[in-house]
ZALOPA-938540 format. One record per atom (N, C-alpha, C, O, CB): x, y, z. Coordinates in pm, whole numbers, plus 32768, in hexadecimal, padded with zeros to 4 digits. Last residue first. Glycine has a CB too. Layout:
XYZ...
end
This chain:
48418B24B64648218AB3B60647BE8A77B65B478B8A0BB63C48928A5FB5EA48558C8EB64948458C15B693481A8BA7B65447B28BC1B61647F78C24B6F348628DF7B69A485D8DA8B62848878D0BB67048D88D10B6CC48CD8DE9B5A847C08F15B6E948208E85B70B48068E29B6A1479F8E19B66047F78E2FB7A147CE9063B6B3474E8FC0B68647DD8F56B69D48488F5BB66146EA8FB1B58947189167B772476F914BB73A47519095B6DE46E3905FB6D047DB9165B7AC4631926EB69C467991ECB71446C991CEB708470391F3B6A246589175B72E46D29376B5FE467F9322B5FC469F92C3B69A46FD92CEB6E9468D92DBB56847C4945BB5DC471D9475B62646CC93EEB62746639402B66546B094EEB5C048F69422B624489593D0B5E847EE942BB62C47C59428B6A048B89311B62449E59515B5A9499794E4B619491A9495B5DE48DF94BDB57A4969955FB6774B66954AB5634ABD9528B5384A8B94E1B59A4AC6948CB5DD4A9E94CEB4AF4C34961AB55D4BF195D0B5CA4B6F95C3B5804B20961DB5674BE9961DB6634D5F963BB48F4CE7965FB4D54CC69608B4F54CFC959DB4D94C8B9699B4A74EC69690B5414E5A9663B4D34DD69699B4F14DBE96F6B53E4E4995C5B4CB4F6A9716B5BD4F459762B56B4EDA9713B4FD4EAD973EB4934FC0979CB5384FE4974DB70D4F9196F9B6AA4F739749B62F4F6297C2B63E4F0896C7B6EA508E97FDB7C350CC9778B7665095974BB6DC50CF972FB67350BC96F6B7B750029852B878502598E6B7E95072986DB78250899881B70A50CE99A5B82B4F059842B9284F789798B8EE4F99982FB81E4F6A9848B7AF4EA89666B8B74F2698B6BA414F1E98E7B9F34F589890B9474FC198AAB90A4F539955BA304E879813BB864F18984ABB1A4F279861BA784F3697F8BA3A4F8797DFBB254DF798BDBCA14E099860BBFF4E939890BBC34EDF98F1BBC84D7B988DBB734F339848BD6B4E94980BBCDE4E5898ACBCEB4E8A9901BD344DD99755BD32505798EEBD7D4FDC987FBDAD4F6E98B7BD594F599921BD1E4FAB987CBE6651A29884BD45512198A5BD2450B99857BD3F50A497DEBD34511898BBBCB3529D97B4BD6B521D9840BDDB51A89869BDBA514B9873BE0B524998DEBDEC52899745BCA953149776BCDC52BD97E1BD4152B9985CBD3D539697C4BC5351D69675BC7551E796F8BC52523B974DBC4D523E97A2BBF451B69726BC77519295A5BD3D51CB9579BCA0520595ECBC55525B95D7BBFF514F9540BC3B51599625BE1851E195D9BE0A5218957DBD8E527C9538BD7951E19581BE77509B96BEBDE9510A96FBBDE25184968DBDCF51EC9699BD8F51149753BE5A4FB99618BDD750089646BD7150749688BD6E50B49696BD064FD5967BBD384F7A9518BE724F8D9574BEA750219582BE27508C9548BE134F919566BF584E8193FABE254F0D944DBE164F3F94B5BE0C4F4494DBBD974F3D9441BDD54DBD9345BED94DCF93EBBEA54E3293E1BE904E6E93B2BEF14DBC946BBEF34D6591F9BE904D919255BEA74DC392BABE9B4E1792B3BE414DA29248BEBA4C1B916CBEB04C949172BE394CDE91F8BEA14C9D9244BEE94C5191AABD614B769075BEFE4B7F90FBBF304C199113BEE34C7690C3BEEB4B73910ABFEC4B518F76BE764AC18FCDBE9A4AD99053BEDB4A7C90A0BEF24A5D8F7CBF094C4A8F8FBD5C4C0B8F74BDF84B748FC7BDF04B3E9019BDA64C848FC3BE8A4C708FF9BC664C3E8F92BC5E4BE38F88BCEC4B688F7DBCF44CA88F2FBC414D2990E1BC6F4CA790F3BC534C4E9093BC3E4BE290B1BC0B4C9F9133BBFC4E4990F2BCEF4DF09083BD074D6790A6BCE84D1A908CBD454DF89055BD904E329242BD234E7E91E8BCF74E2F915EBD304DE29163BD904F159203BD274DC69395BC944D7E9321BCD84DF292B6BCC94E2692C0BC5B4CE392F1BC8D4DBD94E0BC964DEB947ABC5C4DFC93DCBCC54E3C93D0BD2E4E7094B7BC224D2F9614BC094D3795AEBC804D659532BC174D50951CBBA04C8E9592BCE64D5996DEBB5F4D1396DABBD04D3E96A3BC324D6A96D4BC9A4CB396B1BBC44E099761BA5F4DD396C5BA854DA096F9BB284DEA9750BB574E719628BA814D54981AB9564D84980FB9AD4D719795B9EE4D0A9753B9E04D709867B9DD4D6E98D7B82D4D559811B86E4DB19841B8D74E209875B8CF4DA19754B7F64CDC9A1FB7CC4D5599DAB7F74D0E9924B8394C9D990CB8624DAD9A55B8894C159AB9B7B04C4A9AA3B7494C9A9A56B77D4CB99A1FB7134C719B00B7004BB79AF3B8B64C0E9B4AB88F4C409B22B8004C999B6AB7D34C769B54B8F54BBB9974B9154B889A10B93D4BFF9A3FB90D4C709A0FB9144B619A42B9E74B6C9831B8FA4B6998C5B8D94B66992DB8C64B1D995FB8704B6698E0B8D04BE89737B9B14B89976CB99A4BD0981BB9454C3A9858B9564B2F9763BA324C1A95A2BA144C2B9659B9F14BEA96C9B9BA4B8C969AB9794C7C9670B9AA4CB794EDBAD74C319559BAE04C5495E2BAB74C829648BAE94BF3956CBB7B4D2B9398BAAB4D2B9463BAB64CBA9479BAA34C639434BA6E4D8194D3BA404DA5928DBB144D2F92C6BADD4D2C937EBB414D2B93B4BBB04C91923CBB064E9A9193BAFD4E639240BB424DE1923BBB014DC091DDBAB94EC992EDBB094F0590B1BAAC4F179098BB464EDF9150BB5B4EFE9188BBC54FE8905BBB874F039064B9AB4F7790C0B9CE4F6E910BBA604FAA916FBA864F809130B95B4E658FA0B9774F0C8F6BB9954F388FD9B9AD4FAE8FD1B9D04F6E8F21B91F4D5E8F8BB9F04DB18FD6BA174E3F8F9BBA094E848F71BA664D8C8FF8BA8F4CD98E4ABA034C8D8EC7B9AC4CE88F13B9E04CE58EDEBA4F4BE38EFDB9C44DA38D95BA884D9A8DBAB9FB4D238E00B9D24D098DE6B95C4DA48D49B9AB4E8B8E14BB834DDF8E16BB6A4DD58E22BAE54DED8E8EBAAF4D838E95BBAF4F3D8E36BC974F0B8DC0BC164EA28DBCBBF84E4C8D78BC314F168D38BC24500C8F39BCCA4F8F8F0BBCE14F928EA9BC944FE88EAEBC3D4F248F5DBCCF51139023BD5950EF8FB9BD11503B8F62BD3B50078F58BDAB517B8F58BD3050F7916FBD9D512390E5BDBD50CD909BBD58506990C0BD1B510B90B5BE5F51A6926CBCA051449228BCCB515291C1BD3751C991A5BD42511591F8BC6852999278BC56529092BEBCCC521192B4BD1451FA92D6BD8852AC933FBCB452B99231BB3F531191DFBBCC52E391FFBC7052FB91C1BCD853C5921ABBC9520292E7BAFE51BD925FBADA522C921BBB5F520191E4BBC451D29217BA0B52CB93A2BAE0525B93D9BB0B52249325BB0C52769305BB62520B9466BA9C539A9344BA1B53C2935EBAAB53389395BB09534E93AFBB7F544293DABAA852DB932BB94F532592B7B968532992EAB9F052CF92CABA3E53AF9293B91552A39425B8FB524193E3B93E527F937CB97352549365B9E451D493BEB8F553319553B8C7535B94ECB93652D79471B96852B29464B9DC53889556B9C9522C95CDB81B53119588B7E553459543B82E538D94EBB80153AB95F9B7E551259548B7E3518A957BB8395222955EB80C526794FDB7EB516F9542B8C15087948FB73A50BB94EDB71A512D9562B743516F95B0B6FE506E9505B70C5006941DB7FF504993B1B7CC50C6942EB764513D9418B7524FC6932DB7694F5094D7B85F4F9794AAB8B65018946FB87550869487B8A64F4C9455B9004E5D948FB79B4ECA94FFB79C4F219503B7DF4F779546B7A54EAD9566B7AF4DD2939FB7004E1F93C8B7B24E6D9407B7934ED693D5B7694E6A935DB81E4C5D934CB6C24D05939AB6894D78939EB7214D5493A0B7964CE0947FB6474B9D932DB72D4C0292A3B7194C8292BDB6F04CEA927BB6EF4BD2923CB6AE4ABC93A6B7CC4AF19393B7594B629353B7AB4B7D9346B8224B069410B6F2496193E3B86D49EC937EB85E4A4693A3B7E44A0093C5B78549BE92D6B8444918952FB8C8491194EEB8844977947DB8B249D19496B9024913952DB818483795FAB9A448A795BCB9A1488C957FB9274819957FB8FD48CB9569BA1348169788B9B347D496CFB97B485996A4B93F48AE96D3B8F4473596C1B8DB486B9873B9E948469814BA6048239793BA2C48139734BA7947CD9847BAB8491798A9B8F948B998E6B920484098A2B9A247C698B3B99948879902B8A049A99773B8F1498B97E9B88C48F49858B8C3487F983FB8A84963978DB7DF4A3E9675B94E4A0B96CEB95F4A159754B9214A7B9799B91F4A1596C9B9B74ADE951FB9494ACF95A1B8FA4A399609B92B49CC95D1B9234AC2956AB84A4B609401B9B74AE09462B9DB4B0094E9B99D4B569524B9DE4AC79478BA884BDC92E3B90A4BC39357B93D4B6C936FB9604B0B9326B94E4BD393A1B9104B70918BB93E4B7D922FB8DE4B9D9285B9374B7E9278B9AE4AEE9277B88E4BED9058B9464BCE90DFB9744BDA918BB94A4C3591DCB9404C0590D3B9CC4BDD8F7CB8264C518FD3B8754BE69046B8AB4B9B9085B85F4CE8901CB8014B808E45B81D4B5F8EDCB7E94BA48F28B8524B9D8F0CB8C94AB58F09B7DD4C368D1EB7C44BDC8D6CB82D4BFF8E23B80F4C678E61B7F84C138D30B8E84C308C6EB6CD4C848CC1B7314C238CE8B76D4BB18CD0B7454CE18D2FB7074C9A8AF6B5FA4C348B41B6864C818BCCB6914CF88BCCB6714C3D8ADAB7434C508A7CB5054CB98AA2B5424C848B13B5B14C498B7CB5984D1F8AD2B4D74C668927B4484C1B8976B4A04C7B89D5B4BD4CF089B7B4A64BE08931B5174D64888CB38B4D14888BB3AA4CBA8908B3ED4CD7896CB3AA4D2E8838B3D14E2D8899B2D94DC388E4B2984D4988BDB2FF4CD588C8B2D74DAA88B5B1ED4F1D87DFB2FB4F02882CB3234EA888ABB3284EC68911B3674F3F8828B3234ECB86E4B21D4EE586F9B2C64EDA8769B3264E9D875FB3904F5C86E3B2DF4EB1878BB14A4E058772B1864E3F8733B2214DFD8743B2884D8586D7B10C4FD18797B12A4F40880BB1454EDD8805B1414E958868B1354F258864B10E501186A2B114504A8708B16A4FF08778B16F4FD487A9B1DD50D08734B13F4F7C8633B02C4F6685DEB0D04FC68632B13D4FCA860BB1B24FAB8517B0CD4FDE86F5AF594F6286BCAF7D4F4186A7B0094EFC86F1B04F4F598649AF4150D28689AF5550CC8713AF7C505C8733AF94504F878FAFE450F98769AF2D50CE8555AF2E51228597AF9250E185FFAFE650C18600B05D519185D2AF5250478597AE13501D8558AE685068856DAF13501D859BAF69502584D9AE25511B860DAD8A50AC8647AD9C508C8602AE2350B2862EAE90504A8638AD2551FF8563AD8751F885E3ADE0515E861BAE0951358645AE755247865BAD8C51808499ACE1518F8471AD6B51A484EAADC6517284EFAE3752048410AD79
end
């Protein structure tokens, strides 16, 4: 009879399960842009207090309400530019110093230390 129970509890809940594709990044390497999906950003020691300082948006492709622009020069990831509400038809600049403690763009992300893989192919949506 457990069986049965434990059965009709997980095909209850085994149904379908939807998300919406999260906004990539913009990565730049020698003037050609790429998307990637990594977020170095997320890597910052103060991102929490950097993320409060954002304003707030509701947009499920972007739960983390930015999209960066970054790029490569000197051997070094640098962030560029930083977008909030990357959902709207006009997203807005975020003026880096005031996440920075002054420092103005680019900023030098000396934080990150993973790597950045870039897709060369299309990209491909996936859809029922």
């Amino acid at each position: 009879m457990k069986n049965y129970l434990l059965i009709a509890v997980i095909l209850l809940f085994s149904g379908p399960s939807f998300s919406t594709q999260q906004i990539p990044e913009e990565f730049f390497v020698d003037g050609a842009k790429f998307e990637i999906n990594i977020l170095p950003l997320e890597q910052y020691p103060h991102y929490k207090e950097l993320l409060n300082k954002l304003p707030s948006a509701n947009c499920s492709a972007s739960w983390r309400n930015y999209k960066g622009r970054w790029e490569v020069r000197d051997n070094y990831l640098w962030l560029d530019l930083l977008f909030t509400d990357p959902c709207s038809k006009e997203p807005k600049y975020v003026e880096l110093s005031n996440l920075f403690n002054g420092k103005s763009r680019p900023i030098k992300a000396t934080w990150f230390t993973g790597s950045i893989k870039v897709r060369i192919s299309a990209r491909r949506y996936f859809s029922e």
